[in-house]
C-alpha positions in Angstrom: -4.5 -8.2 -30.3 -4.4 -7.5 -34.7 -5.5 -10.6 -36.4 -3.0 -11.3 -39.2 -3.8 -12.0 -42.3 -2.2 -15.6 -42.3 -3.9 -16.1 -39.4 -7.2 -14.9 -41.1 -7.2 -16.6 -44.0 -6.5 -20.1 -41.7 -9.1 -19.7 -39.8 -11.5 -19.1 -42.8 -10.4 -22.3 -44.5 -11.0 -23.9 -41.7 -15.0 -22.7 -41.5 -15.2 -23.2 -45.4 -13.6 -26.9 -45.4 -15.1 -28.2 -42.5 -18.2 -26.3 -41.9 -17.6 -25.3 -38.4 -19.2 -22.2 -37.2 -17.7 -19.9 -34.8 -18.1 -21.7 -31.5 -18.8 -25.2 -32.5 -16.3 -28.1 -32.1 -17.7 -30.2 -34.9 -18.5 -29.6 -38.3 -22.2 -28.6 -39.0 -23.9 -32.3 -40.6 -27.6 -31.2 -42.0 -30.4 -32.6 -42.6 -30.5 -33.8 -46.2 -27.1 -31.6 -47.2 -23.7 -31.1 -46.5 -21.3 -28.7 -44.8 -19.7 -25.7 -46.4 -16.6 -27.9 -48.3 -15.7 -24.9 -51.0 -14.1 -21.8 -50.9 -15.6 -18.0 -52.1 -15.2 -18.7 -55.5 -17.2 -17.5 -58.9 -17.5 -20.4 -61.2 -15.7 -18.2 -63.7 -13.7 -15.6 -61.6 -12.7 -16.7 -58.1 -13.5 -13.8 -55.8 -10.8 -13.5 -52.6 -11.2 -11.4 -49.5 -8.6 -10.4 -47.3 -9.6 -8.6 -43.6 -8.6 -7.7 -40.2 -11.8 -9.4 -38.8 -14.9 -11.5 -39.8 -17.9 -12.7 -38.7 -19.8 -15.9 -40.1 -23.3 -15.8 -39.9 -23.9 -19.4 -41.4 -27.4 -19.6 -40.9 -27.7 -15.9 -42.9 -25.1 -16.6 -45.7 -23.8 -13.9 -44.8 -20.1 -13.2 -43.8 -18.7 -9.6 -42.3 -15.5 -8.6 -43.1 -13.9 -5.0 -41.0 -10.7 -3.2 -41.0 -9.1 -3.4 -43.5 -10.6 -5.0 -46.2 -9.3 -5.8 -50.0 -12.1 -7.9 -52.3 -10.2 -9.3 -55.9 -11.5 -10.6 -58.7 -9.9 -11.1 -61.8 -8.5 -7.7 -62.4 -10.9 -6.0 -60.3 -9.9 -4.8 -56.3 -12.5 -3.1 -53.9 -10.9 -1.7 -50.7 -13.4 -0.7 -47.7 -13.7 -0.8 -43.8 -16.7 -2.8 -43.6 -17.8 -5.5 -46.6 -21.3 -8.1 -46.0 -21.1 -10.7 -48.5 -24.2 -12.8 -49.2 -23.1 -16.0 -50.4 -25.4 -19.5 -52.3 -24.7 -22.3 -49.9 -23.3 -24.5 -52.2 -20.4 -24.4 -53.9 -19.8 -20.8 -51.1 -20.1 -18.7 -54.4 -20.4 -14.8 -53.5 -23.7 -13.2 -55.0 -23.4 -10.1 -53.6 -20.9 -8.1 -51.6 -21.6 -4.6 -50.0 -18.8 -2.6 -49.2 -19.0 0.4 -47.0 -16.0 3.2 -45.4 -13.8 4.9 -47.7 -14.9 2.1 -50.5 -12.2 2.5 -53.5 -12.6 0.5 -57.0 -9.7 -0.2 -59.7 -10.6 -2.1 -62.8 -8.3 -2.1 -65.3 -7.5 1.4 -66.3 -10.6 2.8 -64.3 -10.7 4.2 -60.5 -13.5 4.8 -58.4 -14.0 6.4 -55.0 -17.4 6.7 -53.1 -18.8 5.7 -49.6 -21.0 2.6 -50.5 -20.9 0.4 -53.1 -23.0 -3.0 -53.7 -20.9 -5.6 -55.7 -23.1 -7.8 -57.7 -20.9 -10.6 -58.9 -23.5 -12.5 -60.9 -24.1 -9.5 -63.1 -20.8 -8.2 -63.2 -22.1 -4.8 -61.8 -20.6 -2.0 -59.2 -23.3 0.2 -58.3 -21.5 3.6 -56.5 -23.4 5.6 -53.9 -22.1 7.9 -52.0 -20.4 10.9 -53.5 -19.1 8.3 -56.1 -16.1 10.0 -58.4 -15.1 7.9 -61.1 -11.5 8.4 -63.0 -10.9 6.6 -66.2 -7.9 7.7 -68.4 -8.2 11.7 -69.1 -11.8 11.8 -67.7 -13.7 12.7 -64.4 -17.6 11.1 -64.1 -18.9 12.4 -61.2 -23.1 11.5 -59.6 -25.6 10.9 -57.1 -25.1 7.0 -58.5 -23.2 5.1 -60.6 -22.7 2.1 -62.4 -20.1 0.7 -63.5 -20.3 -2.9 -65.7 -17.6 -5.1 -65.9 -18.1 -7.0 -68.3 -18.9 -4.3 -70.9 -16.6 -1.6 -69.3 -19.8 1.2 -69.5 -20.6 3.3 -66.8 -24.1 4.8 -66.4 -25.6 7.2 -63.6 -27.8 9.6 -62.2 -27.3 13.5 -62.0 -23.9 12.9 -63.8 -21.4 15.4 -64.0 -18.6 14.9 -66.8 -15.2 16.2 -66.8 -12.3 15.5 -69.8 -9.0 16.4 -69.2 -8.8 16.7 -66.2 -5.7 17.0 -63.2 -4.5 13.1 -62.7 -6.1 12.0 -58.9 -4.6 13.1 -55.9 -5.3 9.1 -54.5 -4.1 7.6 -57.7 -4.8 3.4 -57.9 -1.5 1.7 -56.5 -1.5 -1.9 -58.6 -1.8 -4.7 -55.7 
């Protein structure tokens, strides 16, 4: 049976709001604290995640999302199969996200493919492993690594390969 998105998203609330973990009947009351009352959300940029499945692991801050899996922030999407984001207890805000399986990045005018990528939302930062191909206007950047900061829109790397003018890409960015 697919889990639908609606569905998904429901459920999630649910665990954020009222700080049940999967299994539990009651919301989690600690020592000294609270339960999980926020959603995944960057005190500037509120970060959403959409997936066919996920996995809380409350006591990690950790949650997994697989299938198919779509990360926004502000005008920044990351598609994968698998995404691990590491979360601050309070206030649920994502630190770090890392996406693995067929990993695609727009920002802005900028598209990226590779096979991992970790997501550091503090820093504003994409670091691309993986065979990571970066298109931005007329331009190819190809390395073994690359980075690519949001903030700034700069990209550095390692073993970097530069191409201008080159053929548009055959798995062009489709706006979402």
């Amino acid at each position: 049976m697919k889990i639908t998105r609606r569905w998904l998203a429901l459920v999630f609330a649910v665990i954020l709001i009222y700080g049940i973990a999967p299994g539990q009947t009651e919301p989690n009351k600690k020592k000294g604290g609270s339960a999980i009352s926020a959603s995944v959300v960057n005190s500037d940029q509120p970060v959403q995640i959409e997936a066919d499945t996920l996995e809380v692991l409350r006591k990690e801050n950790k949650i997994i999302f697989t299938g198919k899996v779509i990360l926004k922030r502000s005008t920044t999407t990351i598609t994968c199969r698998k995404l691990t984001a590491f979360y601050e207890e309070k206030g649920m805000e994502v630190k770090t996200a890392i996406c693995e399986g067929d990993v695609k990045v727009t920002h802005n005018d900028t598209f990226g493919r590779c096979t991992k990528a970790i997501f550091d939302n503090v820093g504003g930062v994409i670091t691309m492993d993986g065979s990571p191909v970066v298109y931005q206007q007329n331009q190819i950047i190809r390395g073994d690594s690359l980075k690519y900061y949001l903030n700034d829109e700069r990209i550095t790397g390692t073993n970097v390969r530069f191409q201008r003018n080159p053929a548009p890409p055959a798995m062009a960015p489709k706006s979402h």
